[in-house]
C-alpha positions in Angstrom: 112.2 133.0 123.9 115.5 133.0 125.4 115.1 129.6 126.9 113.9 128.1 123.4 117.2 129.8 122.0 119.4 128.5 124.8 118.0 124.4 123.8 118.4 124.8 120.1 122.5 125.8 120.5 123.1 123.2 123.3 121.3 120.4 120.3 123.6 122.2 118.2 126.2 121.7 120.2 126.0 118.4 121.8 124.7 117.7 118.0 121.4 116.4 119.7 118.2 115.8 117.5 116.0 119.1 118.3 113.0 117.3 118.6 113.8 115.7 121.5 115.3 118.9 122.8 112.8 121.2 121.9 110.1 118.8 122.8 108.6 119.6 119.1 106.5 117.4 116.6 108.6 115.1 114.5 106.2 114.1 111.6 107.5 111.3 109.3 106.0 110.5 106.0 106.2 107.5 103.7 104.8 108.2 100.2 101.0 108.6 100.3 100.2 105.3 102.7 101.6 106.4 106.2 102.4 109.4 108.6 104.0 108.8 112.3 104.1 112.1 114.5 106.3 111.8 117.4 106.1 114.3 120.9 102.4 114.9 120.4 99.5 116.0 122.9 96.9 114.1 122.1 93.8 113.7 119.3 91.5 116.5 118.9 89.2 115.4 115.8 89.7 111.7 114.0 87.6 110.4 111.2 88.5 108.5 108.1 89.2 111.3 106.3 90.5 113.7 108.4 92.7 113.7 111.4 93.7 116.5 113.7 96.6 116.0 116.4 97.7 118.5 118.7 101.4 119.8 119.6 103.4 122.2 121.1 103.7 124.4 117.9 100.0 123.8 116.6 97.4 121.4 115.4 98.7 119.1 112.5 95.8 118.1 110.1 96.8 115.1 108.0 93.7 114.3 104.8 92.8 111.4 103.0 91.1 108.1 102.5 90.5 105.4 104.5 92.6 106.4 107.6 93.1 104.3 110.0 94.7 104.9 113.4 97.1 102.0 113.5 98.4 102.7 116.7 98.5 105.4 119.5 101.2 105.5 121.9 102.0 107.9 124.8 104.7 109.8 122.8 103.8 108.8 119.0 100.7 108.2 116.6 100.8 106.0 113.4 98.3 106.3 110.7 97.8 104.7 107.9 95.6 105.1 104.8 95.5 107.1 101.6 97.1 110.5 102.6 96.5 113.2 100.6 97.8 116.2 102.6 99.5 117.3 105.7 99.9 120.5 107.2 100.3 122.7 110.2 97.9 125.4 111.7 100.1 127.1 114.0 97.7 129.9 114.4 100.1 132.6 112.6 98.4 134.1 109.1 100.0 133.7 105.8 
């Protein structure tokens, strides 16, 4: 915990984007027809309704219709489709 501590003052201080830091999930959203996530580990479930990607801080689980993987990279994943939710299961309760 320290060490994670230690990289999020040094991004504060050489005002670096944490993300890139912290090697954590950057998830970008446009309205209801796209989500990008950046730093992830790989695909665990896809169909076109439901899409499951794995990172460092859990397993993001993006809903909807027609999804479409529109392209998978070694650092980022584009989808595209009607998205109705997004969300993290990081494993805590609550």
């Amino acid at each position: 915990m320290k060490r994670k501590k230690l990289k999020e003052k040094l991004s504060e201080i050489l005002d670096l984007p944490k993300d890139v830091l912290l090697n954590i999930p950057k998830i970008t959203i446009i309205g209801n027809l796209q989500v990008t996530v950046e730093n992830h580990l790989g695909i665990i479930e896809y169909t076109q309704t439901q899409v499951r990607i794995n990172t460092n801080i859990g397993v993001i689980n993006i809903k909807g219709k027609d999804i479409k993987l529109n392209s998978v990279l070694y650092d980022e994943i584009l989808l595209e489709g009607k998205i109705e939710e997004v969300w993290l299961n990081n494993g805590e309760g609550g």
